[in-house]
N, C-alpha and C positions, 0 to 999 in steps of 0.2 A: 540263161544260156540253154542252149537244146543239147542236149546228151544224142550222138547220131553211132558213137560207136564205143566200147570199151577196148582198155589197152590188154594182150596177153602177155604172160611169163615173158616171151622174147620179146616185147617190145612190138610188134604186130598191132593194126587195128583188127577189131571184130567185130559181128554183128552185137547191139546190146542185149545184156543178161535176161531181159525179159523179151525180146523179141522184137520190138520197138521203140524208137527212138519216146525220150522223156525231157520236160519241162526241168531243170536244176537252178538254183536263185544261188547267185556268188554276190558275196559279200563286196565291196570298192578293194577291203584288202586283199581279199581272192584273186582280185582283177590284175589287180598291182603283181601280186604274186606269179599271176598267169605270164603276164609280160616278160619277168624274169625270167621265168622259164623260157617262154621263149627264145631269149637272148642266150641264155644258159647254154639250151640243150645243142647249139653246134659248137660250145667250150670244151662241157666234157661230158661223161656219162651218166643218163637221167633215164635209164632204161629202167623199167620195174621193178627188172632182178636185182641192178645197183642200187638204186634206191633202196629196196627190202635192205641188202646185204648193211649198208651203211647205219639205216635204222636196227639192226638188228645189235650191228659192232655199239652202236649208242647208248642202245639201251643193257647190251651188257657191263660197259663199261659204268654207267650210272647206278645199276642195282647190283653188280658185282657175281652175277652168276654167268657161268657159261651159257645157259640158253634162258631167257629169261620168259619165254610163252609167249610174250606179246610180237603180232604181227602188225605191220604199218595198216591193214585195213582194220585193223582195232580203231585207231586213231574214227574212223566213223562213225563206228557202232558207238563207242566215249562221246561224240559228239551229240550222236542223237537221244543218247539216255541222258546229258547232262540237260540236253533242251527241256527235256521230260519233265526233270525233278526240277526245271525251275517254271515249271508252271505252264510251259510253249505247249498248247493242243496238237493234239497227235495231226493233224491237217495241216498246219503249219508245219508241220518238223516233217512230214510228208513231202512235201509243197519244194523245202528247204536241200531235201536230201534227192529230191527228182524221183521219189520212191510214191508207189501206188497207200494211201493209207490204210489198206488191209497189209500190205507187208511191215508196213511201222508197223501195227498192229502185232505183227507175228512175232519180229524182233525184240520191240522195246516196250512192251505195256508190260508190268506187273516187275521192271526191273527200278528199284531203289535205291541210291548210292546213303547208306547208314554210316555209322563209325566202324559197326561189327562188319559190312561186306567193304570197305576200302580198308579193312586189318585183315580181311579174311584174302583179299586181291594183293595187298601189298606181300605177306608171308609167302603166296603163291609165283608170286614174280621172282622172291631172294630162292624160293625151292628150287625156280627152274622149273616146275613143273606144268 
């Protein structure tokens, strides 16, 4: 799929974050997902902000904190560090993410999900902070 515009805070398109539009590879379930949405989005509210707000109520009610840190655009950066450590070359998870691979680079190289940093992320999530 061609990335031609990003969504803002209001629900608005934009120009994309790097200035030109980008190559992004969706999965069959992505696809499937997409369609939903579309179906979805004249049911009810799939505006950014909602969206964040609902993921936000989700994930307090899961980790039991009133603000738990985690934003829905985490859910990305989790995706492309999981690619990482299972072995996906930074070009691929580039490729994957519709991202230039000097930004993978910038983002996800030298990030390792261990037991100590998924106990050092989880304690940080119950902190809120």
């Amino acid at each position: 799929v061609q990335i031609n515009y990003q969504m803002t805070d209001d629900g608005k398109k934009a120009e994309p974050k790097w200035g030109s539009s980008r190559p992004a590879y969706i999965f069959s379930e992505g696809i499937a997902a997409l369609e939903k949405w579309n179906e979805d989005k004249k049911k009810i509210d799939i505006s950014r902000t909602a969206v964040s707000a609902r993921f936000r109520r989700s994930c307090q009610r899961v980790f039991g904190a009133k603000k738990s840190g985690l934003k829905l655009h985490d859910l990305r950066h989790g995706y492309g560090i999981r690619l990482l450590n299972h072995g996906v070359s930074i070009s691929l998870i580039s490729q994957s993410m519709g991202n230039s691979v000097q930004v993978c680079q910038e983002f996800y190289l030298g990030y390792e999900l261990t037991p100590e940093s998924i106990q050092l992320i989880d304690s940080k999530i119950k902190k809120g902070s």
